[in-house]
C-alpha positions as CSV (number, residue, x, y, z in Angstrom):
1,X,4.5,20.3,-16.4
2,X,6.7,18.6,-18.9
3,X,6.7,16.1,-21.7
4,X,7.5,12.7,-20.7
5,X,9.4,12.5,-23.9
6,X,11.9,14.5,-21.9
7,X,11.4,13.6,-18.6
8,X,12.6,10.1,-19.8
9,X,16.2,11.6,-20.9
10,X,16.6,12.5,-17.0
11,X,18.7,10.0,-14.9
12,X,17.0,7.3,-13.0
13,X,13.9,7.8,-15.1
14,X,14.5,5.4,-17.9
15,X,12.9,4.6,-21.0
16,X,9.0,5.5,-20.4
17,X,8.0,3.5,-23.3
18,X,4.8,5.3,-24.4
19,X,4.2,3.7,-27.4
20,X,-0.1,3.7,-27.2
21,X,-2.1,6.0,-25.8
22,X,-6.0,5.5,-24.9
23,X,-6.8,9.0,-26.6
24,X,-6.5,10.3,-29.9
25,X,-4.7,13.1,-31.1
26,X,-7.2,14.7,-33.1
27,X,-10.9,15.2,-33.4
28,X,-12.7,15.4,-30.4
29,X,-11.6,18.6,-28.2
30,X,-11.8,17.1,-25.2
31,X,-9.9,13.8,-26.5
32,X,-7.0,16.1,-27.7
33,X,-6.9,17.6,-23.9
34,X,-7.1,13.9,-22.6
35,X,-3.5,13.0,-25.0
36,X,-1.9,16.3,-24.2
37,X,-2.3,15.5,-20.3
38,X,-1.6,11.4,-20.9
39,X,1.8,12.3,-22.0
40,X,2.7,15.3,-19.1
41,X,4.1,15.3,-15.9
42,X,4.0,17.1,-12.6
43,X,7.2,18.7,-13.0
44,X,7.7,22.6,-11.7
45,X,10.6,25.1,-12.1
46,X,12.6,26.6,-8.8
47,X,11.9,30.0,-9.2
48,X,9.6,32.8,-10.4
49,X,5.9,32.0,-10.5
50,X,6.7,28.2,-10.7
51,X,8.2,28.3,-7.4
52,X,5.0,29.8,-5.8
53,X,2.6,27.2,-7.4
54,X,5.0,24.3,-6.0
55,X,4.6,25.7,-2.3
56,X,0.7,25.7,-2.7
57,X,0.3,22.5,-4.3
58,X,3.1,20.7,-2.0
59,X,0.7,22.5,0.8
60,X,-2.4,21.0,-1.1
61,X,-0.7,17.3,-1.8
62,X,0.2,17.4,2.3
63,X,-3.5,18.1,3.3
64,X,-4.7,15.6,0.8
65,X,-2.1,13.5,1.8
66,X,-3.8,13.5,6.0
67,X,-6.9,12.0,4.5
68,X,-6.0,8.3,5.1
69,X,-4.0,8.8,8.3
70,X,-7.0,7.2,10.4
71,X,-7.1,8.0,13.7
72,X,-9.8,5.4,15.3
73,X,-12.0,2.7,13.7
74,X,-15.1,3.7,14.5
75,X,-16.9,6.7,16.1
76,X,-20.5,7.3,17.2
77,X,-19.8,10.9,16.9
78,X,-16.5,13.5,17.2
79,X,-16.2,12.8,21.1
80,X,-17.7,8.8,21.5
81,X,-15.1,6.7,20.1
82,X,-17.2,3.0,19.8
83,X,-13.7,1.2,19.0
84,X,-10.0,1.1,17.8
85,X,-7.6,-0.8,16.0
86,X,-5.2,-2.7,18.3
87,X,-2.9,-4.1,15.8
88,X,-3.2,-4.8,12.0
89,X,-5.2,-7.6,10.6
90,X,-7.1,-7.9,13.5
91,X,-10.7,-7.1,14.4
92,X,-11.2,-3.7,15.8
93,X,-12.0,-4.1,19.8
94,X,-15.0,-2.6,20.6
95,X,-14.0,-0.1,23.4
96,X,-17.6,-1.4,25.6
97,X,-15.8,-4.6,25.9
98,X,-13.0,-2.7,28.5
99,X,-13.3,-0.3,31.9
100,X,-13.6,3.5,31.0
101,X,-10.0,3.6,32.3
102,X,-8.6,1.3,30.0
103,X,-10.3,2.6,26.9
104,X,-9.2,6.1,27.7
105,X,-5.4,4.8,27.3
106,X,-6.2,3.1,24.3
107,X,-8.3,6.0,22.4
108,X,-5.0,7.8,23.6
109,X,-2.5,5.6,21.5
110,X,-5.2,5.4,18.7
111,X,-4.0,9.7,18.6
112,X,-1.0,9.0,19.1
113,X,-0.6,6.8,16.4
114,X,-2.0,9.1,14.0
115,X,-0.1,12.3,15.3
116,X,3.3,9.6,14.9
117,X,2.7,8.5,11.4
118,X,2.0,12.5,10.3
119,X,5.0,13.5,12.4
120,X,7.1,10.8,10.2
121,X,6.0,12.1,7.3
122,X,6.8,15.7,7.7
123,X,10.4,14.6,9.2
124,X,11.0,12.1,5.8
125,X,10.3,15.6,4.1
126,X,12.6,17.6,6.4
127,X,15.6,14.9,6.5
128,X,15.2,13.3,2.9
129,X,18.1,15.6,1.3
130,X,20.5,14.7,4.0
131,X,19.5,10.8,4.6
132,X,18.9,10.0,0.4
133,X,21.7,12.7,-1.3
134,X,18.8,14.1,-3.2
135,X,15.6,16.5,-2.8
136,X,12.8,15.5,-1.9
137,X,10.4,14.5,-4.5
138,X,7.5,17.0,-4.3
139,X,6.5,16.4,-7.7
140,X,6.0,13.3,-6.8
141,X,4.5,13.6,-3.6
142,X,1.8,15.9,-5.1
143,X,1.1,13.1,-7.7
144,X,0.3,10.3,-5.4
145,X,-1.7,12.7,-2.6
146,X,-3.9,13.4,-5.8
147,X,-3.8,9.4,-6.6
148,X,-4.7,8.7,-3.0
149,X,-7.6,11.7,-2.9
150,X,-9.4,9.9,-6.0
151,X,-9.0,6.6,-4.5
152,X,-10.1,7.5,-1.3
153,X,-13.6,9.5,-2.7
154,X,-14.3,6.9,-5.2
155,X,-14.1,4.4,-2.3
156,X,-17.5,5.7,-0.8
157,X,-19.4,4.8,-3.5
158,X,-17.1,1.5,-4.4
159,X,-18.7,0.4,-0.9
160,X,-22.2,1.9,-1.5
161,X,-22.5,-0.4,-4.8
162,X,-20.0,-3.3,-4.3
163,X,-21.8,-6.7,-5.1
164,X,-19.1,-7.7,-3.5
165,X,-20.7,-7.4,-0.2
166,X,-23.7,-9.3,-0.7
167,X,-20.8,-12.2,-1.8
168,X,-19.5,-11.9,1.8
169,X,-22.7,-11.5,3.1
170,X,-23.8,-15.7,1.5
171,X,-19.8,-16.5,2.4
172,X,-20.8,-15.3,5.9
173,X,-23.8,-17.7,6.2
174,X,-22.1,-20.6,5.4
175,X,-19.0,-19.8,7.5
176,X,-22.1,-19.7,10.4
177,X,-22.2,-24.1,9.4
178,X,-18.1,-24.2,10.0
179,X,-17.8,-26.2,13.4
180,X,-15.4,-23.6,16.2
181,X,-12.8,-25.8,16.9
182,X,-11.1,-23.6,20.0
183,X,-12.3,-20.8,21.8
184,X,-9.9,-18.4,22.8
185,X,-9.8,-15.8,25.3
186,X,-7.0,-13.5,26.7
187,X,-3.8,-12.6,26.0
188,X,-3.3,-16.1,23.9
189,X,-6.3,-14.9,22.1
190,X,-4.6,-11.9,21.0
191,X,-1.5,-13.6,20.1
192,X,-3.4,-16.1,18.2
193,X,-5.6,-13.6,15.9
194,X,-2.3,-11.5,15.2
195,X,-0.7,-14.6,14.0
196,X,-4.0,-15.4,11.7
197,X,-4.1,-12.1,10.5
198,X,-0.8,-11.7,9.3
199,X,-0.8,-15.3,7.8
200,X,-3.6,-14.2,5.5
201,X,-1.7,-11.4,4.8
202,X,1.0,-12.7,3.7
203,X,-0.2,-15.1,1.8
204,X,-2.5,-12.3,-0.1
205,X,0.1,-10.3,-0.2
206,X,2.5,-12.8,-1.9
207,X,-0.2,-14.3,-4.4
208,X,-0.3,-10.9,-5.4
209,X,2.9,-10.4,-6.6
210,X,2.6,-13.4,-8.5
211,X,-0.2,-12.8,-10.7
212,X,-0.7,-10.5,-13.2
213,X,-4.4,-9.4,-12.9
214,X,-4.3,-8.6,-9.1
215,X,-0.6,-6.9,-9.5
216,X,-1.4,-5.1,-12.9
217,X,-4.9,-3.6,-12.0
218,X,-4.3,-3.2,-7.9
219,X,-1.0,-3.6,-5.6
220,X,1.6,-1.9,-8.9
221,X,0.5,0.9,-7.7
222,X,1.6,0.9,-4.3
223,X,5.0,0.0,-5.9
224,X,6.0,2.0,-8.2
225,X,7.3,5.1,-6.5
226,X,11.0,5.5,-7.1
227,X,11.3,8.1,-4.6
228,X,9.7,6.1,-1.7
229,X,8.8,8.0,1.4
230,X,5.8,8.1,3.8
231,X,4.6,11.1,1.9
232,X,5.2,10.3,-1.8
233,X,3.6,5.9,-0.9
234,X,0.1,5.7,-3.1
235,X,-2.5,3.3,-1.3
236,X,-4.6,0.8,-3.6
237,X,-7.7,0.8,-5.3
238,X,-11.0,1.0,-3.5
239,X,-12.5,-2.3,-4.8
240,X,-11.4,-5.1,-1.7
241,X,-10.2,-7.8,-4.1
242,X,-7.4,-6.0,-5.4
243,X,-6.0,-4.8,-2.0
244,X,-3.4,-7.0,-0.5
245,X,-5.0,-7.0,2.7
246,X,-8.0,-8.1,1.0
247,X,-7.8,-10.4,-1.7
248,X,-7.2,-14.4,-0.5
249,X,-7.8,-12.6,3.3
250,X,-11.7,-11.8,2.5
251,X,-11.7,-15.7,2.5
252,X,-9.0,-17.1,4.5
253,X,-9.6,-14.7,7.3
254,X,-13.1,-15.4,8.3
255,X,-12.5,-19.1,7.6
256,X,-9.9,-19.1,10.6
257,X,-11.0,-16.6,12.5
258,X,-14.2,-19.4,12.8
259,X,-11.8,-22.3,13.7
260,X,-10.4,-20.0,16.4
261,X,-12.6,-17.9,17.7
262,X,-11.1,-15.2,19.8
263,X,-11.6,-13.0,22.5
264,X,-9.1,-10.7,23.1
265,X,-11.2,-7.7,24.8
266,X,-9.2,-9.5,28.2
267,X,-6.0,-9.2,26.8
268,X,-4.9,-6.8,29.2
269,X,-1.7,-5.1,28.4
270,X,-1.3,-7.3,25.9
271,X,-3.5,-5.3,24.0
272,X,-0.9,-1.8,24.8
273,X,2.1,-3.7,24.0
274,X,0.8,-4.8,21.0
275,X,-1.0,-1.7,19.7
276,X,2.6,0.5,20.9
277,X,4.1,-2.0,18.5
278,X,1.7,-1.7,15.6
279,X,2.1,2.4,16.1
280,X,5.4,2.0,15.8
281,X,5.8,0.1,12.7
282,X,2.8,1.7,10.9
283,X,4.8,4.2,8.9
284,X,7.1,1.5,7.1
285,X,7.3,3.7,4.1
286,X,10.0,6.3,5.7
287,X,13.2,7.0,5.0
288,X,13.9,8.5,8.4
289,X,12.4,5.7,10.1
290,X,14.7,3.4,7.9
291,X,17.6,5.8,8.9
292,X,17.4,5.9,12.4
293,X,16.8,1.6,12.8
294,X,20.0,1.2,11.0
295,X,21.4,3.5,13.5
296,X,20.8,1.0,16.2
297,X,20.9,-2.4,17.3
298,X,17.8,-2.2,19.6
299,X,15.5,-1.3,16.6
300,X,17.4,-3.9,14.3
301,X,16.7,-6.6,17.1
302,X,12.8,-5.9,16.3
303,X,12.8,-7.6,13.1
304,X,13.4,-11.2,14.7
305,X,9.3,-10.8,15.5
306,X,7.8,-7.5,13.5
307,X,8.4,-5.8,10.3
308,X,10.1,-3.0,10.9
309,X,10.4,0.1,8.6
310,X,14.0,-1.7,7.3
311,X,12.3,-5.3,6.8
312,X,8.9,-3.4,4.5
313,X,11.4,-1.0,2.5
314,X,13.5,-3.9,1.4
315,X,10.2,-5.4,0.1
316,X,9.8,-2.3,-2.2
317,X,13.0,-2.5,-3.6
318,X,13.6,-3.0,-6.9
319,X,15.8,-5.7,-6.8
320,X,14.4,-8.9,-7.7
321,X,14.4,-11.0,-4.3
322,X,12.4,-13.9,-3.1
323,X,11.4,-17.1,-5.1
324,X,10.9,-16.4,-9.0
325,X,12.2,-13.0,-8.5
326,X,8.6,-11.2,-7.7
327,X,9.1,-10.3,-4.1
328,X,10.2,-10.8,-0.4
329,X,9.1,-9.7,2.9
330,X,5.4,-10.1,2.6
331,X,4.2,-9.9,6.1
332,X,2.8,-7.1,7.3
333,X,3.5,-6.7,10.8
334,X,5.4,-10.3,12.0
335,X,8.4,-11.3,10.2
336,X,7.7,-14.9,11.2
337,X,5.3,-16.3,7.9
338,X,8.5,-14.9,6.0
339,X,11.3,-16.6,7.6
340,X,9.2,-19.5,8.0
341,X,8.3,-20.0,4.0
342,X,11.6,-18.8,3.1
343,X,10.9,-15.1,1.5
344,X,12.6,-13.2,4.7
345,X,15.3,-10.8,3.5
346,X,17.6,-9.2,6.2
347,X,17.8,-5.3,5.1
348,X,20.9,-3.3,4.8
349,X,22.0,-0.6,5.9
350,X,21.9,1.5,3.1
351,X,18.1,2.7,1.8
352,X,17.2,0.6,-1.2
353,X,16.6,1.6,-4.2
354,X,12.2,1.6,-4.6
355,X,10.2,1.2,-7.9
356,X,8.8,-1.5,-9.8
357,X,11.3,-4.3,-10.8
358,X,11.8,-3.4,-14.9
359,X,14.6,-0.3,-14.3
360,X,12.4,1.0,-17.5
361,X,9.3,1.2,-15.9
362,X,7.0,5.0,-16.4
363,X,7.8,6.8,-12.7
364,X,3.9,8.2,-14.0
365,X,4.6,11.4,-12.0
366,X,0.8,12.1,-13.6
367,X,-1.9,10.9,-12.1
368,X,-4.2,10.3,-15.4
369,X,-1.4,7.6,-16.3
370,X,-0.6,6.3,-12.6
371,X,-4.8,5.7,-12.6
372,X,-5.1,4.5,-16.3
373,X,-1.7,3.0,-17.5
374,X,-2.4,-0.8,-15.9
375,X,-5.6,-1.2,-17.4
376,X,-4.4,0.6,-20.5
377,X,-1.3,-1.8,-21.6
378,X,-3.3,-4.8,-20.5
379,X,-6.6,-3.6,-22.8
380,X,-3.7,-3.5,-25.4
381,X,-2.2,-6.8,-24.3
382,X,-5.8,-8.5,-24.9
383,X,-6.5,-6.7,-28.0
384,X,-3.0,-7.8,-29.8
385,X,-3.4,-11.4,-28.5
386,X,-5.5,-14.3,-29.1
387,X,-8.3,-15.2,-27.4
388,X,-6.1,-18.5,-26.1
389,X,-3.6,-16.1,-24.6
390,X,-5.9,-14.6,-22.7
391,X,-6.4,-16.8,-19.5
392,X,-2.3,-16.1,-19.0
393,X,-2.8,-12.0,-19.8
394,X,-4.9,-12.3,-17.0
395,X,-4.2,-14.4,-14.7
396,X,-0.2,-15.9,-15.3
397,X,2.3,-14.6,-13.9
398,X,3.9,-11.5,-12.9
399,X,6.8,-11.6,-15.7
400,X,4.9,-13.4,-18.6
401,X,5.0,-11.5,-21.7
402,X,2.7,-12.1,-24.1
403,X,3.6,-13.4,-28.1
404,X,2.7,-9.7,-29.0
405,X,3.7,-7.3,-26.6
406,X,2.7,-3.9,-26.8
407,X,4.7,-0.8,-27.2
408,X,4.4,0.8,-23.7
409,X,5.9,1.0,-20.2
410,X,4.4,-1.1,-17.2
């Protein structure tokens, strides 16, 4: 590992900014361990011994990093699959709903989907060098697959204890006094809940640039990775209100979803064409995926209905597009909520450049400070503040800066 205090002398990296830190110094062993870790990062040398603990912890970060790559929804046990995610935002369809025939070719493109998005992710590694003009981040990579392992185990008992479900649980029973306004069935069914699901998205999504608590403590860190690839992308926290595809969508999404109730188990190859689709723009965090769209017009022609690879990597970038400068591109699989409110940028052909808007922002190539920094700056924001500064620490928006700022990096 090395000191940040160097690290932030390297190009690209910027000012980190670590001006507080959550442990002291001195005293407490275990405190002084805590500070010492707080200010190192991942960082190994290209030869001698250093060189053999990259290759096993690059091997560890990979297997870590096949823990979220679902392959179905639902399973009664290793060889009954019970049902399977036709397209994102959408209920699962519960494979008893279809002939044995049909739900073996959809269980099939549930694999393949996985098997895709882990054969993306090893090709962003093999290619990045040639595609990007540097090396491929494994520093990095190992960071986030750690990020993404805590996230992932701490989820269990996040949705063992959540409170939050006995909320949705009331929010359910009165949903149950919501008067259905149209029953859908079919194909237009289909077509219906994908556009519902991604409308919630997007606006979650885009609410969530906006504000400081749900940014701060949830979605910054899917963004902050300078070296953005479908290996090296860090998923968010466990807790449903601070995921994008939670958030507003816990509310709006049930609400609609009563309005319109839909049926889309008769979808018929509706349901293929749309679950080829959602395979193939699941991994919208590669670089060779970006590469090869730009590399033809077919692919580019895609964005006039889904987000594409190109359409999700210019949301990442860190230029400031979109209205107040927090964002663009918010849908998650349709590009039509975008174009339609106006936050739709067309994507180059060049890879943008990823990471957090502020060019100073900590890369946190650590996972103690990619966990801890959020909550740690805004703990320091409410501390140096008054208590009527608060409610905009909180809850204002993404670029307010508070009448005492603190010394450290977002």
């Amino acid at each position: 590992m090395t000191d940040t205090a160097a690290a932030s002398a390297a190009p690209g990296l910027g000012s980190l900014g670590i001006g507080i830190e959550p442990f002291p110094r001195h005293g407490n062993p275990v405190f002084r361990i805590a500070a010492a870790l707080w200010r190192r990062d991942i960082a190994f040398a290209r030869r001698g011994w250093q060189r053999i603990a990259l290759i096993v912890c690059a091997l560890g970060g990979v297997a870590l990093w096949l823990l979220p790559q679902t392959v179905v929804t639902d399973t009664a046990s290793l060889l009954q699959v019970e049902s399977v995610r036709i397209f994102y935002m959408v209920g699962d369809l519960s494979l008893s709903k279809v002939s044995d025939s049909f739900a073996t070719w959809l269980v099939g493109i549930a694999l393949a989907r996985a098997a895709f998005v882990v054969a993306i992710g090893l090709l962003d590694m093999a290619t990045y060098r040639r595609i990007v003009g540097r090396p491929f981040d494994w520093e990095s990579m190992i960071n986030v697959s750690l990020v993404n392992a805590f996230f992932i185990f701490s989820g269990v008992f996040v949705l063992a204890n959540d409170g939050l479900r006995a909320l949705l649980t009331h929010y359910d029973r009165l949903l149950a006094q919501v008067p259905t306004l149209i029953d859908l069935n079919g194909a237009l069914a289909l077509i219906v809940a994908a556009l519902i699901g991604d409308f919630c998205f997007y606006w979650s999504h885009r609410f969530f640039h906006g504000n400081r608590f749900f940014w701060n403590l949830g979605h910054i860190y899917h963004h902050r990775n300078r070296n953005l690839t479908q290996l090296t992308c860090a998923i968010e926290p466990p807790l449903l209100l601070l995921q994008a595809a939670g958030g507003l969508s816990l509310l709006l999404l049930p609400l609609l979803s009563k309005l319109f109730t839909t049926d889309i188990a008769g979808a018929g190859i509706v349901l293929l064409v749309l679950m080829i689709a959602d395979t193939w723009t699941d991994p919208s965090h590669s670089t060779f995926m970006y590469w090869l769209e730009s590399k033809s017009r077919a692919l580019k022609a895609l964005r006039k209905v889904f987000v594409t690879v190109g359409v999700h990597f210019v949301h990442h970038s860190r230029d400031t597009h979109g209205p107040k400068g927090t964002g663009c591109n918010f849908g998650a699989r349709l590009t039509v909520w975008d174009r339609l409110f106006g936050t739709y940028v067309e994507p180059e052909d060049a890879i943008p450049a990823s990471g957090l808007f502020d060019p100073h922002a900590d890369a946190c190539v650590n996972p103690l400070r990619y966990l801890l920094l959020p909550y740690v700056r805004m703990g320091a924001e409410l501390r140096r503040n008054a208590l009527r500064h608060w409610p905009k620490i909180l809850f204002g928006p993404v670029g307010y800066e508070p009448p005492n700022p603190v010394a450290m990096s977002h």
